[in-house]
Every structure is written in structure tokens, then in C-alpha cells.
C-alpha positions as CSV (number, residue, x, y, z in Angstrom):
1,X,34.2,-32.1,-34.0
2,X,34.7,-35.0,-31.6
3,X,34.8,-37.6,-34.0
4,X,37.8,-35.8,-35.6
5,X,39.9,-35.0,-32.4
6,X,39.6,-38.8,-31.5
7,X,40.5,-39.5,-35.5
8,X,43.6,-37.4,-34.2
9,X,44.5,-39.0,-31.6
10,X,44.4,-42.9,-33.1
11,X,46.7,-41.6,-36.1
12,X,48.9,-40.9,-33.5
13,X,48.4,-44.0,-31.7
14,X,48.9,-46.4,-34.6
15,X,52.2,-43.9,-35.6
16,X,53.5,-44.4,-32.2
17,X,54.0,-41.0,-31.6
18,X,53.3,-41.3,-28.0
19,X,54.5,-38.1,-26.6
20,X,53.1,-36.2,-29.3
21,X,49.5,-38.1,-28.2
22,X,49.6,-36.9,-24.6
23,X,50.8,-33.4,-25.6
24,X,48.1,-33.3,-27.8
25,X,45.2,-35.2,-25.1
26,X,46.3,-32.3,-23.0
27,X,46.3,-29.6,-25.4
28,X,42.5,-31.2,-25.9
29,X,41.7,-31.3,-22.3
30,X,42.9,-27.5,-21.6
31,X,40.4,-26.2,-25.1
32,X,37.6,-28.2,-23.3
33,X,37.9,-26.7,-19.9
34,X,38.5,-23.1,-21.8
35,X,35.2,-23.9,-23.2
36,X,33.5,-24.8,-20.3
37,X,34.5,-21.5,-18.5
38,X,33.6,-19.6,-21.9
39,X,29.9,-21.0,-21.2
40,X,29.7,-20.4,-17.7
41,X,31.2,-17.0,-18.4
42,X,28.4,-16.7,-21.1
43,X,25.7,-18.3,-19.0
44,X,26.9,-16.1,-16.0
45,X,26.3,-12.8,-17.8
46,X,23.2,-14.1,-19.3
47,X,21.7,-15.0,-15.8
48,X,22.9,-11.0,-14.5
49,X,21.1,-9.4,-17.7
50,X,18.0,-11.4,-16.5
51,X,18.4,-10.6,-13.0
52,X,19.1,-6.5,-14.2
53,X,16.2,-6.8,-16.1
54,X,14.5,-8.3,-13.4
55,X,15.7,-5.6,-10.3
56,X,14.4,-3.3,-12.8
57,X,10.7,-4.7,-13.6
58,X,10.5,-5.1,-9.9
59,X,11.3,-1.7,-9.0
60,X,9.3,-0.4,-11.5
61,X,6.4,-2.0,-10.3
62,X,6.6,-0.6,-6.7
63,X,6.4,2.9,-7.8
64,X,3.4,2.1,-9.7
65,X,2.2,0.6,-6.2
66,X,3.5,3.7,-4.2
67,X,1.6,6.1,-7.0
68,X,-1.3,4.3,-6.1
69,X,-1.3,4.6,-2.2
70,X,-0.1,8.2,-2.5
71,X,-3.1,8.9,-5.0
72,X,-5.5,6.7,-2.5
73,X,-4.2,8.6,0.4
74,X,-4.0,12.2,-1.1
75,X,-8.2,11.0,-1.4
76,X,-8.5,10.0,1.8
77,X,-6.7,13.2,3.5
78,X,-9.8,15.1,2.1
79,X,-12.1,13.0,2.7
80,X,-10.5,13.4,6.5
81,X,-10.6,16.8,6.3
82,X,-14.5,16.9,5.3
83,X,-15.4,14.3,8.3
84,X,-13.0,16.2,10.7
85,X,-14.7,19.5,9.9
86,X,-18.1,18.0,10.3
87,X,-17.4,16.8,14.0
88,X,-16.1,20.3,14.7
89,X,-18.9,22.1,13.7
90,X,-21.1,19.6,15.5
91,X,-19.4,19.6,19.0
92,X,-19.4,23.7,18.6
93,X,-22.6,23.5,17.4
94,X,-24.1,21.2,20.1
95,X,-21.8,22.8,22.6
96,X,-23.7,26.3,22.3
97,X,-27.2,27.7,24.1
98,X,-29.2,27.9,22.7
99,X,-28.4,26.3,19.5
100,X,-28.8,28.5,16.7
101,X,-27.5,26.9,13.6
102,X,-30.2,25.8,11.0
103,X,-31.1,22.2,10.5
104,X,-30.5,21.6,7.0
105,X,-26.7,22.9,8.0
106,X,-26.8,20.2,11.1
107,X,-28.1,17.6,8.8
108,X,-25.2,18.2,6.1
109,X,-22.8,17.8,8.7
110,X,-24.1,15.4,9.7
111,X,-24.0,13.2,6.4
112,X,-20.5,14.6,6.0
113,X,-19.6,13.0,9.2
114,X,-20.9,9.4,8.7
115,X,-19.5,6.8,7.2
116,X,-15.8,5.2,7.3
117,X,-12.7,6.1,5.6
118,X,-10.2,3.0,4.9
119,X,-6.8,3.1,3.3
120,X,-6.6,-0.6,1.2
121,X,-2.7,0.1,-0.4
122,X,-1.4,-1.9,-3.0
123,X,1.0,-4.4,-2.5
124,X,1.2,-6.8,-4.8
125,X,4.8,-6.6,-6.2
126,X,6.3,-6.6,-3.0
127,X,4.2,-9.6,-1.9
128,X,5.7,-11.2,-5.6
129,X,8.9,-10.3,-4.5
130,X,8.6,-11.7,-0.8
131,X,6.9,-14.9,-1.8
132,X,9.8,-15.2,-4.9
133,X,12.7,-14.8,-2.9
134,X,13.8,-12.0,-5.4
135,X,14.2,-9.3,-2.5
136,X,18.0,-9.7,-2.8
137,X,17.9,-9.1,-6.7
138,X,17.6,-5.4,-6.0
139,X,21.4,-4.4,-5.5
140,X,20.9,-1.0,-3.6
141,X,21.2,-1.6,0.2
142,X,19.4,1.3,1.2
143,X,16.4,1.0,-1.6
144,X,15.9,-2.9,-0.2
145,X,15.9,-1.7,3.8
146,X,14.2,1.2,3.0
147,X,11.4,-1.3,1.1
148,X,11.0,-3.6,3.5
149,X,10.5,-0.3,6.2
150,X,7.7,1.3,4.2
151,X,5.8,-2.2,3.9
152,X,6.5,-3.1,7.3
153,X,5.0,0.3,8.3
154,X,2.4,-0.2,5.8
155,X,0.7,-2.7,7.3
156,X,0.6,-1.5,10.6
157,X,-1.4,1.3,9.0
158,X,-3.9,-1.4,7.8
159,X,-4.1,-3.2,11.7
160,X,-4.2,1.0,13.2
161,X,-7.2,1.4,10.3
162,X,-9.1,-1.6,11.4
163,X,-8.5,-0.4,15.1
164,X,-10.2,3.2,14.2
165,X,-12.6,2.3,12.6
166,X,-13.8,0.0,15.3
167,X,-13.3,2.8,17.7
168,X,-16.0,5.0,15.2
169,X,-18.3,2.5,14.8
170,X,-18.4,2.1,18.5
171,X,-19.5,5.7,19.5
172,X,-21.0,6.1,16.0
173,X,-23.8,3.4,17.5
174,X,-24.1,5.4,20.5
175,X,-25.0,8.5,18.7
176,X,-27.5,7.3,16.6
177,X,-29.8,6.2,19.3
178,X,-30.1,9.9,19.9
179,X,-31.9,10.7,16.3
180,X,-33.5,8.9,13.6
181,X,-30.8,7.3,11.7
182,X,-33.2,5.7,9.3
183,X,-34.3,9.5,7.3
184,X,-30.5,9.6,7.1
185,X,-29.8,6.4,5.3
186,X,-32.9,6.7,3.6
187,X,-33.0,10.0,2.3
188,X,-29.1,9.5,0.8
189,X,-30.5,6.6,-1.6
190,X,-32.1,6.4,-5.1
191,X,-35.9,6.8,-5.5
192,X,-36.0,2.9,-6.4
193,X,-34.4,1.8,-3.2
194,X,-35.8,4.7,-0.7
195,X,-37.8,3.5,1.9
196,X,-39.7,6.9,1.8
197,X,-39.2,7.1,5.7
198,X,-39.4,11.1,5.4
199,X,-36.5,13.4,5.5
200,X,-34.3,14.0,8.6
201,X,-35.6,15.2,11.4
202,X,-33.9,17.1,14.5
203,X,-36.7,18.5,16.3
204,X,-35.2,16.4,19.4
205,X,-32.5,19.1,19.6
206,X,-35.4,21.7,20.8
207,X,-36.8,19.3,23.3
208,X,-35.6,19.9,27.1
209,X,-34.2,16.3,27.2
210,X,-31.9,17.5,24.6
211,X,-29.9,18.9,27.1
212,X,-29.0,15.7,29.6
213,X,-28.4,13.9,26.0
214,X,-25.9,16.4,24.8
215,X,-22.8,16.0,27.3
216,X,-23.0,12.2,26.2
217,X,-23.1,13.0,22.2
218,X,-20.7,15.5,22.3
219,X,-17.9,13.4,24.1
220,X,-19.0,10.9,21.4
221,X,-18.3,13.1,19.0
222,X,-15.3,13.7,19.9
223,X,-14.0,10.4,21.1
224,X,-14.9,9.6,16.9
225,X,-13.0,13.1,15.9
226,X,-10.1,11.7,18.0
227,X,-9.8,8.3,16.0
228,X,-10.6,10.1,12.7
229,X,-7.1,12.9,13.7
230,X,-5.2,9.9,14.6
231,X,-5.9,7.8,11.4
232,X,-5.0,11.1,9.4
233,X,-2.0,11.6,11.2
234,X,-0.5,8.1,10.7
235,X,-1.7,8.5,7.1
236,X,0.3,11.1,6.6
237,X,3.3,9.5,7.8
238,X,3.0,6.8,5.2
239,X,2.5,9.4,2.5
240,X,5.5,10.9,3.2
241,X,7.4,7.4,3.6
242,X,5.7,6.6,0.3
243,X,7.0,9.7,-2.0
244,X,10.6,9.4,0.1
245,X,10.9,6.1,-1.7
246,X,9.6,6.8,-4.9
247,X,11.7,9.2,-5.3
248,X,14.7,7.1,-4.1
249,X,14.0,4.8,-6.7
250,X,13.5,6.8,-9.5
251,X,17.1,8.7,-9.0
252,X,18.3,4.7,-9.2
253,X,16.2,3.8,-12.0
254,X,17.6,7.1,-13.8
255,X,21.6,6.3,-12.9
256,X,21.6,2.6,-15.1
């Protein structure tokens, strides 16, 4: 094609037919710009479709995230209910005289109450997204702010979880100088790794010294059952914050 515009343009060189050349050079010039624009034009809308395609992978991706914390958290809130009603029935239980509840029931609530509960998340394709510099692909203003505000929010859940746990651990050590933690972890494991230590025993809650030890177990108790109701309460803030945006995003994902 270039070899036969310049093929042009020397016939009418050698026919001297020099205004007819520069009309002509800048009828050539004006098709080559119009066919530069047509490829920008082409390579514009090719690099949108991506980017569409790309706002919607992306978007997609976080609700598959935000199913899993709400399905990890929905877990978790009844894990927190079994661990919250354990310490209740053991500060009641603890808190009466005499005691009268059975041991096998003490014990149970007892293995109900130990142990940690930690919310993880997933967060992958908003770290992708972060760490691409795509945030800006997604065009809805309040989707993108309200993004950032859930992740932002989710991991200060993470840094509060760490915090509770500590806080349970904490009093969780001081309890267990109180009764024979090693029938408890024992007892709970196969018959190839049990150390055959016997099965729990609470006898020490009939003994007389029981009752200068009980003031200090029960504020335990409830120091734990206070970082456990706190933990659940800022879980179910996220939870909430987690199936606002899903839902936000699938009414998008529905209007393109």
C-alpha cells in the first residue's frame, strides 16, 4: 500500500503536476492520521473490554471471599455461643453452696469452654487488587469505598482476635493450676496418643480449700467470658459489614 501511494506521488512529480502533488500529500497525510485515531479508537475500546472484564473478575472474586468469612464466621458465632454458655454455667455453677451439679456435667463444660476460637478471613483478591494497582478499575464509587472499609475493618478484627485470645490464654493459665489439666487433654485424644493419665477429676471442688480458690476462678472465668462476648460482638459487626457488601455487589454485577 505504501509503495503505491509513493508510486503516486512521483508520477506526479515527473508530470509536474505540483499542486495536484501537495493536494494529494495532504489528502495522504489526513487518511494516515484518520488511521491512527481509528487504532487508538480500536485499541481504546479493546483496553475498556479488558478492564470490564477485569472490574468484573475482581468483583467476583471478593464475594467468593466475603461467602467465605460469612460462612467461617456463621461457625465461629456457634462455636461462641457453646464456649459462652459453658462459662455461664460454670460461674453459676461455682457461684452456688453447696455445689450440686454433677461432675460429668462440670467436666463437659468444661471441655466446651477450652480451647480458642480465631477468625482467619480471606483476602486474597483484595490483596491482588491492592498490590496491582487495579483498585481504581472498579467504577462504582460507593462499591470501591465501601471495599476498602470492610478490609480496613477486617483486619482490625484480626489485631482485636490476637488481643482476646491473649486475654484467654492469660486467665485460662490461671485456672488450670486449680485442677488437673493433664486428664483433660488426655482424656480428649486417641487411644494411640493417650497418655492414660486417668479421666478428669474434680474431687478438689468438695475439699474446704475449694472455697478460698473459687472467688479467684470465678472472676477468671469471667474475665475469659468477657473477651470471648467481646470477640463475638465485633464478629458480628463484620458479618453484617460482610453480607451489606455482597449484596451491594451483586445488585452491580446484575445491572451490566
Amino acid at each position: 500500500m505504501i509503495k503505491f501511494f509513493r508510486k503516486i506521488r512521483q508520477n506526479l512529480l515527473m508530470e509536474d503536476k505540483t499542486g495536484k502533488y501537495f493536494k494529494y500529500a495532504i489528502g495522504e497525510i489526513i487518511l494516515v492520521v484518520i488511521g491512527i485515531l481509528i487504532a487508538l479508537q480500536i485499541n481504546n475500546w479493546n483496553l475498556f473490554r479488558q478492564n470490564k472484564i477485569l472490574e468484573t473478575n475482581y468483583l467476583k472474586g471478593i464475594n467468593v471471599n466475603l461467602n467465605d468469612d460469612i460462612g467461617e464466621l456463621e461457625q465461629l458465632f456457634t462455636k461462641d455461643t457453646i464456649k459462652l454458655n459453658a462459662y455461664t454455667y460454670l460461674i453459676r455453677t461455682f457461684n452456688t453452696e453447696p455445689i450440686t451439679s454433677n461432675h460429668q456435667e462440670i467436666i463437659t463444660n468444661l471441655y466446651n469452654a477450652s480451647g480458642y476460637n480465631w477468625f482467619e478471613g480471606q483476602n486474597v483478591v483484595f490483596e491482588d487488587i491492592k498490590s496491582s494497582g487495579n483498585l481504581n478499575l472498579i467504577e462504582s464509587d460507593s462499591i470501591k469505598y465501601t471495599i476498602q472499609k470492610y478490609y480496613k475493618f477486617f483486619e482490625e478484627v484480626i489485631k482485636q482476635e490476637n488481643l482476646y485470645n491473649s486475654f484467654v490464654e492469660k486467665y485460662t493459665d490461671r485456672n488450670s493450676q486449680y485442677f488437673d489439666v493433664s486428664s483433660f487433654i488426655e482424656n480428649k485424644a486417641k487411644e494411640q496418643w493417650n497418655g492414660h493419665t486417668g479421666p478428669p477429676n474434680l474431687s478438689i471442688i468438695n475439699e474446704p480449700e475449694f472455697q478460698l480458690l473459687k472467688p479467684n476462678i470465678i472472676k477468671n472465668l469471667s474475665l475469659i467470658k468477657d473477651s470471648r462476648l467481646h470477640a463475638h460482638e465485633v464478629r458480628k459487626v463484620l458479618y453484617n459489614k460482610a453480607k451489606h457488601l455482597k449484596n451491594m455487589i451483586e445488585k452491580y454485577l446484575k445491572k451490566k
